[in-house]
N, C-alpha and C positions, 0 to 999 in steps of 0.2 A: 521384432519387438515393436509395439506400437506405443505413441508417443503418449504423454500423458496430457488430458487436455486441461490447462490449470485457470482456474477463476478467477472474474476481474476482483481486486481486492475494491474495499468499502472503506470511504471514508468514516473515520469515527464520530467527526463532528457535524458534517452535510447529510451524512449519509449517501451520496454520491458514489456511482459506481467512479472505481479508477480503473481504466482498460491498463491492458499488459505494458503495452510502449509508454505510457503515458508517466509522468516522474512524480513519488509522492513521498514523504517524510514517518520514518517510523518514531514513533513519539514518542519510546524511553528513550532512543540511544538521539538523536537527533536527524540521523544517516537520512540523506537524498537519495533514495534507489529507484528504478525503473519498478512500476507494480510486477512485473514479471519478473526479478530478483529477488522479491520479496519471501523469504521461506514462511514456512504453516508458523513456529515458533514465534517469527516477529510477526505476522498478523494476529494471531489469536490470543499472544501472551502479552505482548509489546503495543499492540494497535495501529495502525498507521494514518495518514489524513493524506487530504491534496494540500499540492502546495497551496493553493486558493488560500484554505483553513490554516497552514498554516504559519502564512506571512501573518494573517491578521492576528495571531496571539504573539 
């Protein structure tokens, strides 16, 4: 079985790639996750941001 290769998620407010290790904030629930935790549901439905974006809101 081959792995699946999953996309750096985008922040919503920079616009900013976030790489897979890198930590970012899904913005309905509030959750800190690694972008490589991140499921297709909380990016596309939920959104997420860097932390960057979102200390300063």
């Amino acid at each position: 079985m081959q792995g699946v290769r999953q996309l750096p998620e985008i922040c919503q407010s920079c616009r900013r790639e976030i790489r897979t290790l890198k930590r970012c904030v899904v913005e309905a629930t509030g959750d800190v996750k690694r972008a490589g935790d991140v499921t297709f549901k909380e990016s596309v439905m939920e959104g997420v941001c860097c932390l960057e974006c979102a200390s300063e809101g």
